[in-house]
Structure formats: structure tokens, C-alpha cells
mmCIF entry with sequence, helices, sheets and N, C-alpha, C, O atoms, coordinates in Angstrom:
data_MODEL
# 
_entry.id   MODEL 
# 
_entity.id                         1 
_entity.type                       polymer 
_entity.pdbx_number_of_molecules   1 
# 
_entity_poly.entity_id                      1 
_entity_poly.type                           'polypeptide(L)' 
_entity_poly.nstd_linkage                   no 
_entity_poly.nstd_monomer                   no 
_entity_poly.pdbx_seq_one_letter_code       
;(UNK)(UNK)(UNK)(UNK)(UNK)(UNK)(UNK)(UNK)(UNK)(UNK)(UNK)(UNK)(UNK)(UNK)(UNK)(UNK)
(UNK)(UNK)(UNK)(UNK)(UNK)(UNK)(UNK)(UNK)(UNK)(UNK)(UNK)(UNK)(UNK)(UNK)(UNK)(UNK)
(UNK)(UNK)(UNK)(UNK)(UNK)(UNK)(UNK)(UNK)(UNK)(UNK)(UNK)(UNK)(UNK)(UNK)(UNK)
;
_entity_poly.pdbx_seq_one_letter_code_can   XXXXXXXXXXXXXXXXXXXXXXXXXXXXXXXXXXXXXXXXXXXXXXX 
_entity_poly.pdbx_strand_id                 A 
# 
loop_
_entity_poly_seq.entity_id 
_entity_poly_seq.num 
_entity_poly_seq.mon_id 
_entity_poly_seq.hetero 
1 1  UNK n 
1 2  UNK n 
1 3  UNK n 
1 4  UNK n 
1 5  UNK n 
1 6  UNK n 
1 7  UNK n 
1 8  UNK n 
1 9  UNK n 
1 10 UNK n 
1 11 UNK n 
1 12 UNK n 
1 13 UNK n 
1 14 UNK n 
1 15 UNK n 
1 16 UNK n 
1 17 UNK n 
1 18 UNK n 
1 19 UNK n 
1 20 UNK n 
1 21 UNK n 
1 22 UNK n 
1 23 UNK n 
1 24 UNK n 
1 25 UNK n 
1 26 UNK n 
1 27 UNK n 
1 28 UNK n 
1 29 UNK n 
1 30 UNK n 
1 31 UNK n 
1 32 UNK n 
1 33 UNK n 
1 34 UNK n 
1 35 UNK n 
1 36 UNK n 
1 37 UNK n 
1 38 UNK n 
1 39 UNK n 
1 40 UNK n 
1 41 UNK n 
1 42 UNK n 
1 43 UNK n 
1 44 UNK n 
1 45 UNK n 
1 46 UNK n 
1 47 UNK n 
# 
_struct_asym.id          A 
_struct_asym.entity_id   1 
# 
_struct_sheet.id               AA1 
_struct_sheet.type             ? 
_struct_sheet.number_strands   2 
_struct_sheet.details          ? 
# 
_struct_sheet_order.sheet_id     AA1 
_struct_sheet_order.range_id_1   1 
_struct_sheet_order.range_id_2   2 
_struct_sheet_order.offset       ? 
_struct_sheet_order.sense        anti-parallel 
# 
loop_
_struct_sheet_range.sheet_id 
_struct_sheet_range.id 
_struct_sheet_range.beg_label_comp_id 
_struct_sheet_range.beg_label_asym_id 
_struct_sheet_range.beg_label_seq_id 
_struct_sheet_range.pdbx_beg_PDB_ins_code 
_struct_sheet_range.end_label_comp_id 
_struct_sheet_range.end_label_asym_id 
_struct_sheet_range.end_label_seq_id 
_struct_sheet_range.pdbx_end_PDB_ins_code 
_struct_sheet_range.beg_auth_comp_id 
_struct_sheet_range.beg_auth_asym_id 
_struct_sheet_range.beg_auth_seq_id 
_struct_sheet_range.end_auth_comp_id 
_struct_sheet_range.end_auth_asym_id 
_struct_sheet_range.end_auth_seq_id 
AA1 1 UNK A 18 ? UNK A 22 ? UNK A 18 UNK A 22 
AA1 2 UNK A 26 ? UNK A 30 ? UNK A 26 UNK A 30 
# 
loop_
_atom_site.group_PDB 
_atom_site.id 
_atom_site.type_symbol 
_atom_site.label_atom_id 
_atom_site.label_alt_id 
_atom_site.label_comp_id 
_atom_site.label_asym_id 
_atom_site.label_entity_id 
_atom_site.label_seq_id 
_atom_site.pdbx_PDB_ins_code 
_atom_site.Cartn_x 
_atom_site.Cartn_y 
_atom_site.Cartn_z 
_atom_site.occupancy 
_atom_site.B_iso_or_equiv 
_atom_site.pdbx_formal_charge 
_atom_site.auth_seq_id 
_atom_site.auth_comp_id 
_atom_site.auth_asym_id 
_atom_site.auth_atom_id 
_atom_site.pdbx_PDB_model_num 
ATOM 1   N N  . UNK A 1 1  ? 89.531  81.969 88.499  1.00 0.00 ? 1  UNK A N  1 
ATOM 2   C CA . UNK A 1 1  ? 90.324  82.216 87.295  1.00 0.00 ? 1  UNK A CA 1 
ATOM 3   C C  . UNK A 1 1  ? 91.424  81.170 87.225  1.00 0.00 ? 1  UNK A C  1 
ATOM 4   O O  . UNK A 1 1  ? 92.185  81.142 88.193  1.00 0.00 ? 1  UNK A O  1 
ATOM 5   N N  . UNK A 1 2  ? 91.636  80.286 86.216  1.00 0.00 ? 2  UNK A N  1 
ATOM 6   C CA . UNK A 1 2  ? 92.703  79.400 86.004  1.00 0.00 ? 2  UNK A CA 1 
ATOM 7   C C  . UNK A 1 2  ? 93.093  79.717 84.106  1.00 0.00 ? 2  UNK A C  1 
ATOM 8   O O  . UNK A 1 2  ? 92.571  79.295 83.074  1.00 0.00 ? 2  UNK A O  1 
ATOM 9   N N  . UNK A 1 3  ? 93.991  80.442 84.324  1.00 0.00 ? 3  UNK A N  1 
ATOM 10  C CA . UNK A 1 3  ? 94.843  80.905 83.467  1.00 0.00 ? 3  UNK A CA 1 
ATOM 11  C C  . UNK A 1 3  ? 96.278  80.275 83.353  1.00 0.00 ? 3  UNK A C  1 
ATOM 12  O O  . UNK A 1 3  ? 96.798  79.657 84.282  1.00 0.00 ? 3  UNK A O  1 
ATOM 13  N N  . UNK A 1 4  ? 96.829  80.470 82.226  1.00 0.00 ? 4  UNK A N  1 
ATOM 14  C CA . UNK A 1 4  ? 97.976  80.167 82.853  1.00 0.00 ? 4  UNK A CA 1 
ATOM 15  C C  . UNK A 1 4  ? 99.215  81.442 82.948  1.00 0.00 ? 4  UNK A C  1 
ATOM 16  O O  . UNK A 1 4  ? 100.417 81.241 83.122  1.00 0.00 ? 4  UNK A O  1 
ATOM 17  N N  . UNK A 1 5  ? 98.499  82.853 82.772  1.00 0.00 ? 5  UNK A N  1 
ATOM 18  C CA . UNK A 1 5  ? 99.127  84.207 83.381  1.00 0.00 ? 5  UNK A CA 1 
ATOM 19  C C  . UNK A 1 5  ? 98.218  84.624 84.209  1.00 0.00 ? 5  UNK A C  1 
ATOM 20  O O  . UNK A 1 5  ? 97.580  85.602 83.818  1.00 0.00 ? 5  UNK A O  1 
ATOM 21  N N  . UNK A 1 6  ? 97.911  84.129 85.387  1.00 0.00 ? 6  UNK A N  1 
ATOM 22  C CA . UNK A 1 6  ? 97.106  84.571 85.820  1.00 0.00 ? 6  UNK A CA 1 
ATOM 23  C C  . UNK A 1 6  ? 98.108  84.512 87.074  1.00 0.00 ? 6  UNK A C  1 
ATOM 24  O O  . UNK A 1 6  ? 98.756  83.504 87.354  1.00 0.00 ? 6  UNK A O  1 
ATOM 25  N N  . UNK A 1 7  ? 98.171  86.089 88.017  1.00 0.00 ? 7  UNK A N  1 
ATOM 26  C CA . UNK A 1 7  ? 98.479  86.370 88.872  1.00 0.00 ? 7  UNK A CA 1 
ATOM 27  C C  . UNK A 1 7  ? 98.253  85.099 90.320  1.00 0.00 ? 7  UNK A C  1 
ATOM 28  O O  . UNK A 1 7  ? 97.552  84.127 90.037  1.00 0.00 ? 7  UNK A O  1 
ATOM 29  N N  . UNK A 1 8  ? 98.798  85.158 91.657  1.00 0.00 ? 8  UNK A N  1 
ATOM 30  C CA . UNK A 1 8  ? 98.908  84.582 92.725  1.00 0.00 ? 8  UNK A CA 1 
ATOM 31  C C  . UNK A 1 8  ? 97.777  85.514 93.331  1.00 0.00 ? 8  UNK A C  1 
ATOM 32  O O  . UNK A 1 8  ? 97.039  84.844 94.053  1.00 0.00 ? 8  UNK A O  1 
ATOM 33  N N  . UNK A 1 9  ? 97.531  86.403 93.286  1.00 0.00 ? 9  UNK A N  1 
ATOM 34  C CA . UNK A 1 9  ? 97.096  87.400 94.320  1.00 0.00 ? 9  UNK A CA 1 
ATOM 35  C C  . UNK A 1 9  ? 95.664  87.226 93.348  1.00 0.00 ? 9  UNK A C  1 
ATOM 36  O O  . UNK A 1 9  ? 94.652  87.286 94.045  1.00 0.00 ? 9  UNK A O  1 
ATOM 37  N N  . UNK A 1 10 ? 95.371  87.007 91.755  1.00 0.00 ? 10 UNK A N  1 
ATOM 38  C CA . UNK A 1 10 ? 94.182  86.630 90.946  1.00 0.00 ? 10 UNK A CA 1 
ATOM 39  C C  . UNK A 1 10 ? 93.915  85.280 91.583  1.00 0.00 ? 10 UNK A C  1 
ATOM 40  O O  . UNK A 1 10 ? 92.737  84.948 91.448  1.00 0.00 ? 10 UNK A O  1 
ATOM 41  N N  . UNK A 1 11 ? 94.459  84.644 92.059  1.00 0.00 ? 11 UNK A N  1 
ATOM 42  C CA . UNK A 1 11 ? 94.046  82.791 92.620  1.00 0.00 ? 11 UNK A CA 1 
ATOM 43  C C  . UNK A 1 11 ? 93.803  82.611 93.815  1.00 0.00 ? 11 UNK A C  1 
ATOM 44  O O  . UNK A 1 11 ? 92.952  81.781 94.137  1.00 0.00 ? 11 UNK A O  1 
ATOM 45  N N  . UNK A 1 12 ? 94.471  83.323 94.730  1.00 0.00 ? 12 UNK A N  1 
ATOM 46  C CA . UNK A 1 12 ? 94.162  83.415 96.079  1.00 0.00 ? 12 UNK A CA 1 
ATOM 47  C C  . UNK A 1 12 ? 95.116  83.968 97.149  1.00 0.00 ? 12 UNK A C  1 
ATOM 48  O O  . UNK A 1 12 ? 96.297  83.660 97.308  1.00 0.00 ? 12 UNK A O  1 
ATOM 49  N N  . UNK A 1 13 ? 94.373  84.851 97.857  1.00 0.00 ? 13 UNK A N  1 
ATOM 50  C CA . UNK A 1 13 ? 94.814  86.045 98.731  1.00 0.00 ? 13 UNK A CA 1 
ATOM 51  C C  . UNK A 1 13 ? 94.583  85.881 99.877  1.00 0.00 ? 13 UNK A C  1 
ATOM 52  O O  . UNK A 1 13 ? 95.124  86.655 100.666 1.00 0.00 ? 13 UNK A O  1 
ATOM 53  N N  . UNK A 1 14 ? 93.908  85.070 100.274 1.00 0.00 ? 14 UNK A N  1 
ATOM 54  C CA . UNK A 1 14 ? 93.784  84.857 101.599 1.00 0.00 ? 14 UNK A CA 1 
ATOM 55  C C  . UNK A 1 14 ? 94.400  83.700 101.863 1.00 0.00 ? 14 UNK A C  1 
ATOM 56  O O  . UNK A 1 14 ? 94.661  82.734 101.146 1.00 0.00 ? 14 UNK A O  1 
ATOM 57  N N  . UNK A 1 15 ? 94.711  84.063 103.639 1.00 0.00 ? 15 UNK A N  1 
ATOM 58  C CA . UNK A 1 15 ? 95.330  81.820 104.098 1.00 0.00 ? 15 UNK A CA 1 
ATOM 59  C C  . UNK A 1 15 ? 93.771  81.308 104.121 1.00 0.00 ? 15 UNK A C  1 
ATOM 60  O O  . UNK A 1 15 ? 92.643  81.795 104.195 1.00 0.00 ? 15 UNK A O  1 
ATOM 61  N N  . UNK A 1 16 ? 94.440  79.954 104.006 1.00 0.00 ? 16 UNK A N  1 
ATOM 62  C CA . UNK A 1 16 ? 93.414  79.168 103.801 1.00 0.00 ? 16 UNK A CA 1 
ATOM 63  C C  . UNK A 1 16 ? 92.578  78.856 101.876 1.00 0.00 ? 16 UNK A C  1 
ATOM 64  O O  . UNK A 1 16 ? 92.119  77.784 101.481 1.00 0.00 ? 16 UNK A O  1 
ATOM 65  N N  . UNK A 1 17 ? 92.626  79.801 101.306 1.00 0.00 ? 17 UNK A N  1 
ATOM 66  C CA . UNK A 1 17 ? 92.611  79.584 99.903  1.00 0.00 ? 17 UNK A CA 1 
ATOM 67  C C  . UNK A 1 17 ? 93.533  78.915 98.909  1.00 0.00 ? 17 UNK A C  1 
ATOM 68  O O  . UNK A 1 17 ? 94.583  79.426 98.519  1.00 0.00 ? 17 UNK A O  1 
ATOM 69  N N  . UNK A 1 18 ? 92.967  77.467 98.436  1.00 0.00 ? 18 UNK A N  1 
ATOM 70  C CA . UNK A 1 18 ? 93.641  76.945 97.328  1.00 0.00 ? 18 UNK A CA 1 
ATOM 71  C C  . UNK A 1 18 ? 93.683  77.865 96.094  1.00 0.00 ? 18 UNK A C  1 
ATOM 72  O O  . UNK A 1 18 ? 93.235  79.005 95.975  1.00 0.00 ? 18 UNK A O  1 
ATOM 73  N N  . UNK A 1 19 ? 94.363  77.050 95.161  1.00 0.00 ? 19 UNK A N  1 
ATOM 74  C CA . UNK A 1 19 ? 94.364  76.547 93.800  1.00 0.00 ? 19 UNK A CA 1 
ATOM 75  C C  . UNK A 1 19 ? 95.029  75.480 92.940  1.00 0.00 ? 19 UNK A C  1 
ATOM 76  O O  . UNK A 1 19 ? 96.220  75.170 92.983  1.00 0.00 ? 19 UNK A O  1 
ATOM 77  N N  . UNK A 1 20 ? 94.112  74.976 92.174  1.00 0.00 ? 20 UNK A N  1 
ATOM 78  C CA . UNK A 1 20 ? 95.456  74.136 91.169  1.00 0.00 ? 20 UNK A CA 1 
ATOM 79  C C  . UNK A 1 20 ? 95.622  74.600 90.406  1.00 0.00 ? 20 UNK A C  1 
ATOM 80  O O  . UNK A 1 20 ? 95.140  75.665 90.021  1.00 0.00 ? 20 UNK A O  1 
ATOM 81  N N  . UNK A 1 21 ? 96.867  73.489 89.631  1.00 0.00 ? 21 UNK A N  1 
ATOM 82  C CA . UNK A 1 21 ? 97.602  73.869 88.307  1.00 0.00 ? 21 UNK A CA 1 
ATOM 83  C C  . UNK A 1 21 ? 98.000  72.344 87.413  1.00 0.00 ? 21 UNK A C  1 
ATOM 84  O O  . UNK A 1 21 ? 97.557  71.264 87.805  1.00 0.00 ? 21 UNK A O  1 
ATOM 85  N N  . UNK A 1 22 ? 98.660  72.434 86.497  1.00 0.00 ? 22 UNK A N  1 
ATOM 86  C CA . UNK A 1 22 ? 98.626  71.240 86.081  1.00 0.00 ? 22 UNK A CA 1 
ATOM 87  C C  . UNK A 1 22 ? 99.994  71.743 84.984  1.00 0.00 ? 22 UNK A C  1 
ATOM 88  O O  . UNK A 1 22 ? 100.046 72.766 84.303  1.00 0.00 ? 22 UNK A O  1 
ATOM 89  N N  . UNK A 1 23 ? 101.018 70.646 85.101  1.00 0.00 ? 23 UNK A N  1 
ATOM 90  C CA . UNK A 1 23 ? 102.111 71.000 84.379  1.00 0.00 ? 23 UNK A CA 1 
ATOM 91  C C  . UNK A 1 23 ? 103.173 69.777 84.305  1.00 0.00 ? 23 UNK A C  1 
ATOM 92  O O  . UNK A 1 23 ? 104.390 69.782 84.493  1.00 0.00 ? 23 UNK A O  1 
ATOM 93  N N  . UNK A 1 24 ? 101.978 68.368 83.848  1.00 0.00 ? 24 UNK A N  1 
ATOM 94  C CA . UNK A 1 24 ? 102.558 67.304 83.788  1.00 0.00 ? 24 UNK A CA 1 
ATOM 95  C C  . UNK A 1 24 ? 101.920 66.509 84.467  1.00 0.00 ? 24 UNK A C  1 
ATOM 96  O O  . UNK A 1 24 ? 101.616 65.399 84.032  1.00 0.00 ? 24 UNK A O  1 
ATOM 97  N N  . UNK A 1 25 ? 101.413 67.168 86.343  1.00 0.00 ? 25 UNK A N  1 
ATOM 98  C CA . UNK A 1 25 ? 101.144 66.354 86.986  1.00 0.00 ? 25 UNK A CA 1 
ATOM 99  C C  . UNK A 1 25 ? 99.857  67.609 87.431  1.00 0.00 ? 25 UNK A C  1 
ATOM 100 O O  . UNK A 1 25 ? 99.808  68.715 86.892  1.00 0.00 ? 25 UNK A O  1 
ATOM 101 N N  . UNK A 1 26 ? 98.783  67.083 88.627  1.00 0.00 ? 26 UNK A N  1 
ATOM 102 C CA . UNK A 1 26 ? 98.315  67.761 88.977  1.00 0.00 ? 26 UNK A CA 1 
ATOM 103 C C  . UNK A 1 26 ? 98.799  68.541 90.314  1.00 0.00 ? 26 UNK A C  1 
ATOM 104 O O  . UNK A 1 26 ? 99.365  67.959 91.239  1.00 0.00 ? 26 UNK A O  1 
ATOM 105 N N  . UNK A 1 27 ? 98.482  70.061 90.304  1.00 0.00 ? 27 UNK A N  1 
ATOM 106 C CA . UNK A 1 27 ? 98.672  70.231 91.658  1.00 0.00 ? 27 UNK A CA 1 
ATOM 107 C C  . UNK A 1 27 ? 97.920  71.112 92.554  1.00 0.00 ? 27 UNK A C  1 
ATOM 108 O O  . UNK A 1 27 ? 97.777  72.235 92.070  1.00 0.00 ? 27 UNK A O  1 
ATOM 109 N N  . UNK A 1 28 ? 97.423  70.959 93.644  1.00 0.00 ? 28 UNK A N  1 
ATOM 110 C CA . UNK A 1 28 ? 96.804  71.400 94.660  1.00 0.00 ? 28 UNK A CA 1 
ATOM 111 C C  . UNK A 1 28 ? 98.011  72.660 95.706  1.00 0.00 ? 28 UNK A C  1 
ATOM 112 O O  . UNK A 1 28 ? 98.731  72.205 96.595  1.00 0.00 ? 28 UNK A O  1 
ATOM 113 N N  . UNK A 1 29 ? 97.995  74.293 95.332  1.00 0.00 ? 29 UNK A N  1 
ATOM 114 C CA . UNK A 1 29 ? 98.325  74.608 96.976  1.00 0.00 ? 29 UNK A CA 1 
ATOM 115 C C  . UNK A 1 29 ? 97.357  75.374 97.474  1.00 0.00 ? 29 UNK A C  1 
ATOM 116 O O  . UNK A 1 29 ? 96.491  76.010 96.872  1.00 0.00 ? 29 UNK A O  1 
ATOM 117 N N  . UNK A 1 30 ? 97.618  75.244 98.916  1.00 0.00 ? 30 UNK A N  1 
ATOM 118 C CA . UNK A 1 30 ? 97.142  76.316 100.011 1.00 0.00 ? 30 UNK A CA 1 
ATOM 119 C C  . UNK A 1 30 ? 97.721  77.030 100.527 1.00 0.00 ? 30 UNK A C  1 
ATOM 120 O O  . UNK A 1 30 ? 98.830  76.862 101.034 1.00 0.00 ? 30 UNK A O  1 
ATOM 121 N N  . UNK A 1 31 ? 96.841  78.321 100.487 1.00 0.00 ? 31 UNK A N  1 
ATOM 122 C CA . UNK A 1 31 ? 97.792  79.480 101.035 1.00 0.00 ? 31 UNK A CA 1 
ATOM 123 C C  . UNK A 1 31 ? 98.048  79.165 102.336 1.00 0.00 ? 31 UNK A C  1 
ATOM 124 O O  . UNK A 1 31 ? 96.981  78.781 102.815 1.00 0.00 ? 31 UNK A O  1 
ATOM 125 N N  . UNK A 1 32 ? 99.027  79.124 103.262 1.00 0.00 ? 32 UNK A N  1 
ATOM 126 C CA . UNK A 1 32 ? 99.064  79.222 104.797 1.00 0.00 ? 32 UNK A CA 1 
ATOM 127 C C  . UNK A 1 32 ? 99.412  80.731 105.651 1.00 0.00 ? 32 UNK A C  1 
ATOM 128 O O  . UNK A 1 32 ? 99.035  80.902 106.811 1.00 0.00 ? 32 UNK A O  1 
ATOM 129 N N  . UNK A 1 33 ? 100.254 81.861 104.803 1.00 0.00 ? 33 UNK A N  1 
ATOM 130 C CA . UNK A 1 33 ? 100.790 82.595 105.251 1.00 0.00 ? 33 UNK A CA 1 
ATOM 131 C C  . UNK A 1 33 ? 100.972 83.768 104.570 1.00 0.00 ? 33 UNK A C  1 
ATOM 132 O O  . UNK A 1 33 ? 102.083 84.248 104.794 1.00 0.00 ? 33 UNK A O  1 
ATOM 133 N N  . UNK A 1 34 ? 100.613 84.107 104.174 1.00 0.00 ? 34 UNK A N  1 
ATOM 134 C CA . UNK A 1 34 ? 101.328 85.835 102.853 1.00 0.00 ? 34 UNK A CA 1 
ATOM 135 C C  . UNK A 1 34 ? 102.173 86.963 103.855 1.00 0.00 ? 34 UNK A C  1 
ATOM 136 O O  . UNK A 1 34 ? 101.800 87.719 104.752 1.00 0.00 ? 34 UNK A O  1 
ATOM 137 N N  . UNK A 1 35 ? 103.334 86.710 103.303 1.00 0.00 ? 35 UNK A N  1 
ATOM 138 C CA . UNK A 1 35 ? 104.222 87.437 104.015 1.00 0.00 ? 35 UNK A CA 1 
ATOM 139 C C  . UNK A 1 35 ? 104.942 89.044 102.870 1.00 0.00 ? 35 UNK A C  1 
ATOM 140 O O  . UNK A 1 35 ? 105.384 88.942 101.725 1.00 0.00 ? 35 UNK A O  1 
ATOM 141 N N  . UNK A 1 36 ? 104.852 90.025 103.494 1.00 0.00 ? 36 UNK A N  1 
ATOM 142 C CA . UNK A 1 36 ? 105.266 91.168 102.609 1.00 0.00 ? 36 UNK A CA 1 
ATOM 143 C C  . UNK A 1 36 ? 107.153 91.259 102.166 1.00 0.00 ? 36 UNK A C  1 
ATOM 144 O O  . UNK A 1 36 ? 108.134 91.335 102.905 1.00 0.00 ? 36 UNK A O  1 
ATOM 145 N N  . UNK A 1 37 ? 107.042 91.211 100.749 1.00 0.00 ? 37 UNK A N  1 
ATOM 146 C CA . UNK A 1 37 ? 108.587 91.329 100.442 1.00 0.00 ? 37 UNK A CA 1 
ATOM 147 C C  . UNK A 1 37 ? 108.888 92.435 99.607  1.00 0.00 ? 37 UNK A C  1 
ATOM 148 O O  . UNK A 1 37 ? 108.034 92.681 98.755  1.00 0.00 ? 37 UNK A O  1 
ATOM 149 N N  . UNK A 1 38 ? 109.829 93.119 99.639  1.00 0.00 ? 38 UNK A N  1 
ATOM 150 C CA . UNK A 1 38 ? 110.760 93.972 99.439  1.00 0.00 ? 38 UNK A CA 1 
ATOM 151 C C  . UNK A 1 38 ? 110.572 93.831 97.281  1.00 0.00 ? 38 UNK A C  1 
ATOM 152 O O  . UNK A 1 38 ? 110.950 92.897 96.573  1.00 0.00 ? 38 UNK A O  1 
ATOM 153 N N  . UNK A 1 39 ? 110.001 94.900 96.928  1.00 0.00 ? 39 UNK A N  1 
ATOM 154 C CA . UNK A 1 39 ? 109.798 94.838 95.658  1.00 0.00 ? 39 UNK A CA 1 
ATOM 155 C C  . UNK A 1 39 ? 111.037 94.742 94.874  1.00 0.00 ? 39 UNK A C  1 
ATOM 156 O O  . UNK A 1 39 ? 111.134 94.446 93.683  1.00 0.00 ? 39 UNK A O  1 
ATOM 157 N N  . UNK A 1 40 ? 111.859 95.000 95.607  1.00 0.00 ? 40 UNK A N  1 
ATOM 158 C CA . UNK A 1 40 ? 113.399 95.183 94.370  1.00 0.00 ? 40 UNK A CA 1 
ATOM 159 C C  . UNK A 1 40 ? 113.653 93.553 94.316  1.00 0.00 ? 40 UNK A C  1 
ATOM 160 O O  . UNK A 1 40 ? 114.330 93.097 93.395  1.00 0.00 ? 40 UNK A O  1 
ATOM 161 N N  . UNK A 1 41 ? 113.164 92.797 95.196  1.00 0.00 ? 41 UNK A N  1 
ATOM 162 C CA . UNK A 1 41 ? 113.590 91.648 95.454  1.00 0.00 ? 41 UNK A CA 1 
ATOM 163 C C  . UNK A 1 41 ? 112.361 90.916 94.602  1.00 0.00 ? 41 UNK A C  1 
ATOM 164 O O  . UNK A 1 41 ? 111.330 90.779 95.260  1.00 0.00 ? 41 UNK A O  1 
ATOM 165 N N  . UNK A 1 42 ? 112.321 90.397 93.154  1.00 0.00 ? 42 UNK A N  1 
ATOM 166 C CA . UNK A 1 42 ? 110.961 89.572 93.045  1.00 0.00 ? 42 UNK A CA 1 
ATOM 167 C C  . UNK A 1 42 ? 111.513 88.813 92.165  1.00 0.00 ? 42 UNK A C  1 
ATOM 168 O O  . UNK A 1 42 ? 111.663 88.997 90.958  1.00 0.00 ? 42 UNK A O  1 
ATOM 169 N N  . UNK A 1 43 ? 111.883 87.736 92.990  1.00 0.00 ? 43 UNK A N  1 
ATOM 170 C CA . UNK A 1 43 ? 111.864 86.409 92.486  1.00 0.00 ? 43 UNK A CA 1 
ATOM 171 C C  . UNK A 1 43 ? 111.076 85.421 93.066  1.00 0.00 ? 43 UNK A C  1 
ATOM 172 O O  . UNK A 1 43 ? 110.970 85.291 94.285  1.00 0.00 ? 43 UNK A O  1 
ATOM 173 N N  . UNK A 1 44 ? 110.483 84.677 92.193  1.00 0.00 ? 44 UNK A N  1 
ATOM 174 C CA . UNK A 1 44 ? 109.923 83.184 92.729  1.00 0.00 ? 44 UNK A CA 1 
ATOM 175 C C  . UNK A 1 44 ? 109.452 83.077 93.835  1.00 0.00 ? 44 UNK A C  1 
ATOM 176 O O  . UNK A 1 44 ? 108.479 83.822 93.714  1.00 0.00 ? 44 UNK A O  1 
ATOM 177 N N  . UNK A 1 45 ? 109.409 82.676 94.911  1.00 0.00 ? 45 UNK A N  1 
ATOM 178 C CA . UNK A 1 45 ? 109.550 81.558 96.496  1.00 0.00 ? 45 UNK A CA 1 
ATOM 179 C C  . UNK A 1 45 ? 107.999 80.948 96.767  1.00 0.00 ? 45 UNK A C  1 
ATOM 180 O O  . UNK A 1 45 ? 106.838 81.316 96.592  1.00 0.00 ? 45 UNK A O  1 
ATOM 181 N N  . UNK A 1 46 ? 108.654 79.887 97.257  1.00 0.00 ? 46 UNK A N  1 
ATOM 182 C CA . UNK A 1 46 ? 107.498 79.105 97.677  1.00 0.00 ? 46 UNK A CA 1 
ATOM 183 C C  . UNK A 1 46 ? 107.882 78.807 99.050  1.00 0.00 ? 46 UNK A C  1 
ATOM 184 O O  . UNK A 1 46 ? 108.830 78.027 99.132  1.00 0.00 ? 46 UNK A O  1 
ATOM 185 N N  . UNK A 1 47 ? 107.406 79.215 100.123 1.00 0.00 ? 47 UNK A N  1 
ATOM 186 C CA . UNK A 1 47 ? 108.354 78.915 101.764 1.00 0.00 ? 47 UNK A CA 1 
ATOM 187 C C  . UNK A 1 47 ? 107.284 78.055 102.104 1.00 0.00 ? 47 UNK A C  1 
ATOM 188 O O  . UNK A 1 47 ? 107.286 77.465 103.185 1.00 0.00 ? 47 UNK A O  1 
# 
């Protein structure tokens, strides 16, 4: 699925799973790590 509302957890859920995107330039990530955060807390991060 390459949307451009398309969920993180719709693109890839496992480590080791890419995706791109494109928003000027192209871009490639890989998941390395999914770490659980605190729902009151949902902003952004990319670590």
C-alpha cells in the first residue's frame, strides 16, 4: 500500500521491512526496531 494516508503499521510492521515515499526527493526506510509508546504521548519520532 503506498498512499499518502496510509498508516506506518499499513507499510511495515516488522524490523527489517522497508518502504518509500517521495516528497520532493525519494525516500527509502527500514524498520530496525518498533518500540511501544505511551498513547497520550503521539507525536511524530523517527529514532
Amino acid at each position: 500500500m503506498q498512499t499518502p494516508d496510509a498508516t506506518l503499521s499499513q507499510l511495515a510492521n516488522e524490523p527489517g521491512q522497508s518502504f518509500g515515499y517521495h516528497n520532493g526527493r525519494d525516500h527509502r526506510v527500514t524498520v530496525e526496531e518498533i518500540v511501544h509508546v505511551d498513547p497520550a504521548d503521539n507525536r511524530p519520532r523517527a529514532i
